[in-house]
N, C-alpha and C positions, 0 to 999 in steps of 0.2 A: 584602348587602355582601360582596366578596371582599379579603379577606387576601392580598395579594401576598406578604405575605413570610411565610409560613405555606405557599405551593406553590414546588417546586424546579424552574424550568421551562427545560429545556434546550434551546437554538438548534442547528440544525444546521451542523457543524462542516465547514470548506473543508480538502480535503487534496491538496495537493501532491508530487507522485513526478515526482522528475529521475530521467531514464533517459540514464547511463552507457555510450559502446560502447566499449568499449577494443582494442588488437589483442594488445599485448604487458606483460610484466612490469615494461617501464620507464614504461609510462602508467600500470600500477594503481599503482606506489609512488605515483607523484604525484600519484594521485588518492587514492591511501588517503591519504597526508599530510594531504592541504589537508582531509580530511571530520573527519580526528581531531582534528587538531590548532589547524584555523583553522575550519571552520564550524558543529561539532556545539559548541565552544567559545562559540564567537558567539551562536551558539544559546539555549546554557545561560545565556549572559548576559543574553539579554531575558525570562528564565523559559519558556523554550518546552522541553519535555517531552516523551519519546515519540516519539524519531527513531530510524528505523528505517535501519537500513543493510544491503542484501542482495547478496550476489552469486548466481546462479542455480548451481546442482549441475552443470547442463552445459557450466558456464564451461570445465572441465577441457578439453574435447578439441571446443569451439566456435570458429573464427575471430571470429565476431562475441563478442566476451565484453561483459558489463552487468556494468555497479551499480545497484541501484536505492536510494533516497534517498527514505525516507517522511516527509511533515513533515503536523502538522495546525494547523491556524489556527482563527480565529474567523472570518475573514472575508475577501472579497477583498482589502478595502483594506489588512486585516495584511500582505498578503503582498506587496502593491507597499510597504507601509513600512521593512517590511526591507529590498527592495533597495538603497534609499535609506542608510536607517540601516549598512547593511554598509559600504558605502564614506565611513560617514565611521569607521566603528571605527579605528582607529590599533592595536590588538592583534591584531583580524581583520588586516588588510592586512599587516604584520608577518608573523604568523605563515603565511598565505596565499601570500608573495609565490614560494615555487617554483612554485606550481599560476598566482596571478593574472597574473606579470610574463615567463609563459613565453615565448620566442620562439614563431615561427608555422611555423620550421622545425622544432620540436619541441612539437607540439603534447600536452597532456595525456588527449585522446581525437579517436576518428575521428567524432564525435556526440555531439550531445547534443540531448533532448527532456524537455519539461516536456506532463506530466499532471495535470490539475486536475479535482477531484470535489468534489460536494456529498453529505454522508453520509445513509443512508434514512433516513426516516420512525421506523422504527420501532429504528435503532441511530444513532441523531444523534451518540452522543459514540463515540470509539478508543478500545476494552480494550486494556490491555495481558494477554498473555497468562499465564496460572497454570501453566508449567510448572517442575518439579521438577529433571529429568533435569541434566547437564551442556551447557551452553550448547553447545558445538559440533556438540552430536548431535539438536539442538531441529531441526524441521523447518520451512519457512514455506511458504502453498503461496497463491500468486498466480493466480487467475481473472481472466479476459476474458470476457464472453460478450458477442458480435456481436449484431443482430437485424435482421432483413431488410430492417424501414421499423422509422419512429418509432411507429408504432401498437403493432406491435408490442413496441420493445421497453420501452413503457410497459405494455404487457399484461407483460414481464417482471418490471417491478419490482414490480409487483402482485400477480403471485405470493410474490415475497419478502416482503413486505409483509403485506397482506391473506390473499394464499394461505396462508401460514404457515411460509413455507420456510425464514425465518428463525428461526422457535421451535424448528422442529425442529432447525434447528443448535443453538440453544441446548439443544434438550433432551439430546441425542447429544451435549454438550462436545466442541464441534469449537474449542472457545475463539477465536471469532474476533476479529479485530483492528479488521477494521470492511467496511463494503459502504459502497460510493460510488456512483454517479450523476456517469459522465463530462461533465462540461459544457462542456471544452475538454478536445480531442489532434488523435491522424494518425486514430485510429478511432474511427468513432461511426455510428451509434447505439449505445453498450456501458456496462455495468456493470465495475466489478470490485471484488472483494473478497478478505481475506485471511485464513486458518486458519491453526492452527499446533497445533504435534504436539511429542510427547515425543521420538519417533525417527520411522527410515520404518516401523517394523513397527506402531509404533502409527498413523503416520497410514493406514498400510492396512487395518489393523483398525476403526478410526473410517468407511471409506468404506465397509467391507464393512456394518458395523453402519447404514448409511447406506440400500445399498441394498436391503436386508432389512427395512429399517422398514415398516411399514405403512401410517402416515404421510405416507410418502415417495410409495410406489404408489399410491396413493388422490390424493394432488394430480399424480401425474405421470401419471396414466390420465384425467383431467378435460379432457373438448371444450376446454374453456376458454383453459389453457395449452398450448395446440398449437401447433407449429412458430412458438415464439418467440424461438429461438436459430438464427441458421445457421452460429455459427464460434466454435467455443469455444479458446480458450491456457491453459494450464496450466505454472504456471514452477514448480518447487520451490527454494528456497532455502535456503540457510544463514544466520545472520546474522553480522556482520563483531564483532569481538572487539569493538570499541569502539560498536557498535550499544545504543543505550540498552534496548532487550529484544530 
């Protein structure tokens, strides 16, 4: 006989990243506004937790500049329920209305894209990260990796997975945030997942220590996991002041 309520058994969690293109100073007010003010708000009011808000490092001197906007859910249907539930908010909509009732000759961005993931196997739930340092100097650092075919790049997440590549982040306190399983974008077949660092000296000290592991060499020398990536992205960010970590 099994005890259900004696094992703690965790579902794997859907995460959502709206991706942000802005050009100028006068889109990201309006975009900072409506995230601080009207949706991270919104947010906090259905008890949702652990929203992440980035902008990348190379916003500075980038024409294309991002936001990225991490959300986790339980489930698809959470997150078509919120759409719904948003627009009937009356505090959302209020506080929202510079960003929702913009004209269209002032638009609040040149794009926008939603990313949707199923979290792995073996990280189902989103850490939030154990850094110490001063927030502004926290580092976040965003993974893509492409794969040729779908074979392959379930031979990727198996690596992560089964391989171990996951433990060994854990073992290295790379503190990550979470590994996803893109199952709706513009790209795919791809993973992505996110670490995060005290500054940059430590996140380079952590890669260094990375690829020095033995660990690391020993699953990255393996027939097995061979050319299962052909396009890897690497964003480092900051997180936005009002980002919940």
């Amino acid at each position: 006989m099994f005890l259900l309520s004696s094992v703690r058994i965790f579902a794997n969690e859907i995460y959502e990243i709206t991706v942000y293109h802005f050009k100028d100073a006068q889109q990201e007010i309006i975009l900072d506004t409506y995230l601080q003010t009207a949706y991270l708000p919104a947010l906090h009011r259905k008890d949702k937790e652990s929203i992440g808000v980035f902008k990348p490092i190379a916003n500075d001197t980038a024409s294309d500049k991002i936001i990225y906007v991490i959300v986790p859910f339980k489930s698809l249907d959470e997150i078509l329920a919120l759409q719904k539930s948003l627009s009937k908010d009356a505090i959302y909509t209020e506080a929202g209305k510079g960003y929702l009732t913009v004209s269209y000759q002032n638009p609040p961005y040149t794009r926008m894209e939603k990313i949707i993931l199923s979290a792995f196997e073996l990280s189902p739930q989103m850490s939030t990260p154990r850094l110490h340092s001063d927030k502004k100097d926290h580092i976040y650092e965003l993974r893509s990796y492409e794969s040729p075919t779908e074979n392959y790049y379930v031979n990727k997440v198996k690596m992560f997975n089964a391989g171990g590549e996951i433990a060994i982040f854990k073992k290295l306190n790379f503190n990550a945030v979470f590994y996803g399983d893109v199952i709706a974008g513009s790209r795919m077949p791809n993973l992505m997942y996110m670490t995060s660092f005290e500054n940059m000296e430590d996140r380079d000290a952590h890669w260094k220590s990375f690829t020095d592991d033995a660990d690391v060499k020993k699953l990255f020398a393996m027939d097995e996991y061979k050319n299962n990536v052909n396009k890897a992205d690497i964003i480092l960010m900051h997180a936005t002041s009002y980002s919940d970590y």
